[in-house]
Backbone bond lengths (Angstrom), bond angles and torsions (degrees), N, CA, C in turn:
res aa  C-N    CA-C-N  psi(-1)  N-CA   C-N-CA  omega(-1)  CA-C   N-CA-C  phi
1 X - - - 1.445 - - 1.524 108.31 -
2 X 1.402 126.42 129.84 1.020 142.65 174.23 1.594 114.77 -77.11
3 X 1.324 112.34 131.16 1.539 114.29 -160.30 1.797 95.36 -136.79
4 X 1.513 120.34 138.49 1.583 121.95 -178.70 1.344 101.14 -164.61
5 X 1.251 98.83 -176.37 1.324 129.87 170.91 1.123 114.84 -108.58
6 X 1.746 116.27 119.20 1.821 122.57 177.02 1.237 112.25 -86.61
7 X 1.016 134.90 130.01 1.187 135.27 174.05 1.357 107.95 -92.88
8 X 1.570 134.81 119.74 1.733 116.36 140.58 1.807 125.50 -116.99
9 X 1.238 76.68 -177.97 1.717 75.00 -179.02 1.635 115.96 -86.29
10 X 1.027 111.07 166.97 1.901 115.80 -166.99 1.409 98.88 -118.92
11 X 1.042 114.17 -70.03 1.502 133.38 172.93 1.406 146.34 -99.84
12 X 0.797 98.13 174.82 1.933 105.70 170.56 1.484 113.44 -70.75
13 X 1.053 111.75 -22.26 1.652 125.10 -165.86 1.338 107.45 -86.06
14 X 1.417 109.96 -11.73 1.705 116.48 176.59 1.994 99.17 85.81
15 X 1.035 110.85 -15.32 1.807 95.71 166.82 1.383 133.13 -49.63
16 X 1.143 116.55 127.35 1.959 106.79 -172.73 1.427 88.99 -114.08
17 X 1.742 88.28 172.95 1.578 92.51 179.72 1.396 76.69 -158.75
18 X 1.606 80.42 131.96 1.885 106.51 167.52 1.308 117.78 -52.79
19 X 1.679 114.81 147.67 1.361 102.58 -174.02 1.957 75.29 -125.10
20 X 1.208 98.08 115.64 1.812 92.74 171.07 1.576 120.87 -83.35
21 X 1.216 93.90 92.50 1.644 108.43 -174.65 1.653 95.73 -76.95
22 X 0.976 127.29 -64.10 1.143 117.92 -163.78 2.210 106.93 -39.24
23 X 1.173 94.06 -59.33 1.537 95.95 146.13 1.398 130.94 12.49
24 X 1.069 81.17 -106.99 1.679 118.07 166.97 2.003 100.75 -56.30
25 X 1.293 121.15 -47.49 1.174 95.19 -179.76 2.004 120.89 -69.34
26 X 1.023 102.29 -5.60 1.515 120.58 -163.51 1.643 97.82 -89.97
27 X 0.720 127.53 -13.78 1.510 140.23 -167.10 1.643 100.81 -111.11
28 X 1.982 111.04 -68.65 1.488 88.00 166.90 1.641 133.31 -53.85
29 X 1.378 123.27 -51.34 1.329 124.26 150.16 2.104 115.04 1.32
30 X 1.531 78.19 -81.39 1.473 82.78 -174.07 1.599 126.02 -65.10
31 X 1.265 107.69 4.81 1.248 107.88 179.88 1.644 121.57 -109.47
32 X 1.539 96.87 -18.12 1.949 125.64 -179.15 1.416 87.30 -96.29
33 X 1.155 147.35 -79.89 1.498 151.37 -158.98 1.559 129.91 -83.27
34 X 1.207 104.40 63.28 1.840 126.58 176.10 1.422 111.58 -13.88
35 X 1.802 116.25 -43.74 1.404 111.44 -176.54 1.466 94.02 -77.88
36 X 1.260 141.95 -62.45 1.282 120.29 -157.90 1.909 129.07 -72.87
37 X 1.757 93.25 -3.51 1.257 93.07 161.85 1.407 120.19 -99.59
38 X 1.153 133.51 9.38 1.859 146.05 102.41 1.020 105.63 -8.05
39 X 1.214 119.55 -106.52 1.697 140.91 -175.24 1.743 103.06 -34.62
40 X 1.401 118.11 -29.42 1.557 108.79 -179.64 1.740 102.63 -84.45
41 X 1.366 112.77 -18.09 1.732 92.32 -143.38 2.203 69.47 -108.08
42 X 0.801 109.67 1.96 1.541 107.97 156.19 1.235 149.31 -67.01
43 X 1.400 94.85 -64.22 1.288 123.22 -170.43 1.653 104.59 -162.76
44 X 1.994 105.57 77.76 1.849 87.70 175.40 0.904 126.47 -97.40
45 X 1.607 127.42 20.29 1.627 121.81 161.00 1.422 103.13 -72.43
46 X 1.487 126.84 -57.18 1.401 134.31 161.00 1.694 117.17 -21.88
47 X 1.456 106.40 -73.30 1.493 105.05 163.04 1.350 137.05 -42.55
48 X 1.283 120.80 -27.72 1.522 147.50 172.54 1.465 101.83 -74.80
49 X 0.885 130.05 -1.50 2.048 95.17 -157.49 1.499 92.33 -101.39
50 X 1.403 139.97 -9.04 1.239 125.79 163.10 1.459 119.42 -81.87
51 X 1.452 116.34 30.98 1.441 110.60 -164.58 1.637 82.24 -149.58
52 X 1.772 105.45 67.14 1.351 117.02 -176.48 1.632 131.58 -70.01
53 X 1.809 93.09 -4.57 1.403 103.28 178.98 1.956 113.38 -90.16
54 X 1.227 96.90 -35.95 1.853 98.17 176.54 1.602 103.71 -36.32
55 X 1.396 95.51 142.72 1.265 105.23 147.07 1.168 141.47 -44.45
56 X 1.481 129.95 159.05 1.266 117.83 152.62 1.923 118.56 -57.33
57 X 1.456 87.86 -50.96 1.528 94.73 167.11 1.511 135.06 -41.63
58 X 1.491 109.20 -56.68 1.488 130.47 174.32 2.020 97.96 -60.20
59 X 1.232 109.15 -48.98 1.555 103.85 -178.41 1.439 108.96 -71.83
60 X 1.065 131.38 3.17 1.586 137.92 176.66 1.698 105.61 -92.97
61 X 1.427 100.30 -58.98 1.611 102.47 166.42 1.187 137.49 -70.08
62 X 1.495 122.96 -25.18 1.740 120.33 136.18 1.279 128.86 -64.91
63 X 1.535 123.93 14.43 0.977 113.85 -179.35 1.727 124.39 -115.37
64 X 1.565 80.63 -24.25 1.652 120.39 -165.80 1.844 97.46 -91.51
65 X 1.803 109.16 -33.48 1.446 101.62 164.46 1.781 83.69 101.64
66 X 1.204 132.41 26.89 1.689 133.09 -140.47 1.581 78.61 -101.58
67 X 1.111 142.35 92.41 1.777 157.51 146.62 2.052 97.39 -26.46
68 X 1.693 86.22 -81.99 1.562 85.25 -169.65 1.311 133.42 -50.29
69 X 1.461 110.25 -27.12 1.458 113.89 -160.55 1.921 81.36 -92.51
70 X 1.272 141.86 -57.15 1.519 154.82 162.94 1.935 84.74 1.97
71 X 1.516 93.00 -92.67 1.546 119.20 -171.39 1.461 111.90 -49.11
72 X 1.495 119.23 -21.79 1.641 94.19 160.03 0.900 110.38 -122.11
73 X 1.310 116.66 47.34 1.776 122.66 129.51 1.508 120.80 -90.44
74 X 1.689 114.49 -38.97 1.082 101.31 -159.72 1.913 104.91 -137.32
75 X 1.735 85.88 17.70 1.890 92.34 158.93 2.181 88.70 102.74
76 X 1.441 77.03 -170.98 1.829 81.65 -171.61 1.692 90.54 -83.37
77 X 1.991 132.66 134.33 0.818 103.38 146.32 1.591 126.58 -97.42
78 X 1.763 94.17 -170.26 1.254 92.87 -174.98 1.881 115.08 -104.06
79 X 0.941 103.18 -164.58 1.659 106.01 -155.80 1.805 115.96 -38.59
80 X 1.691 74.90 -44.45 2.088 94.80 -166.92 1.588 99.00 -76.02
81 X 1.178 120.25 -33.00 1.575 120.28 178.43 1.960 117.45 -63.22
82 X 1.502 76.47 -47.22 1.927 85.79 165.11 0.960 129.58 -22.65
83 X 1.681 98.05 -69.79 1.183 127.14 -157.48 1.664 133.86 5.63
84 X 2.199 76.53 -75.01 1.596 105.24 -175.97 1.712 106.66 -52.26
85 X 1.208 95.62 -37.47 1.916 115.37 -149.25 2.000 82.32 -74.79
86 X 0.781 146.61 -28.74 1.062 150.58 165.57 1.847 138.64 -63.18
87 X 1.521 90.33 -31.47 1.706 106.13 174.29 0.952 77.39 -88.50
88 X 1.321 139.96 -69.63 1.641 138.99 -146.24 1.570 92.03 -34.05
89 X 1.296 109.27 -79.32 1.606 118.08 -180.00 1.366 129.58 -19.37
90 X 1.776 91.82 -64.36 1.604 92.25 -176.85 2.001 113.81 -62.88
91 X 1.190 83.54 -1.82 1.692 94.10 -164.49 1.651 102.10 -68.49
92 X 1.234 115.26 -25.43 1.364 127.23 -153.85 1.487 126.36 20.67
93 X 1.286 123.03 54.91 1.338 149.36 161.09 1.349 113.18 -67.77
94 X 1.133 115.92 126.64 1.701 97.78 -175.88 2.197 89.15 -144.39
């Protein structure tokens, strides 16, 4: 499976703004696939390392379970996107 970064345009001014799909795919993942949200609520630097485009940042906030900073990157999600961002929590791992 092929995994990136979309780029679109915002404006007239020619500014883009990343849309971090990979992101967003890391989140659906973990919410469809039981073993790998295992492998996240384990060990998610481990779980991460095939998802070579995230940030350091973005891998801090899937890791940390970080909702707010998540959602204003990639808007309010919804329940199934949560998910992860939610065990993380109850996990209280810090």
């Amino acid at each position: 499976m092929t995994r990136g970064i979309e780029v679109k345009k915002v404006n007239p001014g020619g500014e883009v703004a990343l849309v971090r799909e990979e992101l967003r795919a890391v989140l659906k993942r973990a919410a469809t696939e039981p073993e790998f949200l295992a492998r996240l609520a384990a060990n998610p630097q481990e779980a991460l390392k095939e998802y070579y485009s995230l940030t350091v940042e973005e891998r801090a906030a899937l890791a940390s379970g970080d909702i707010r900073r998540i959602e204003s990157w990639l808007g309010k999600l919804d329940k199934e996107l949560s998910r992860w961002l939610w065990c993380r929590l109850s996990q209280e791992k810090w």
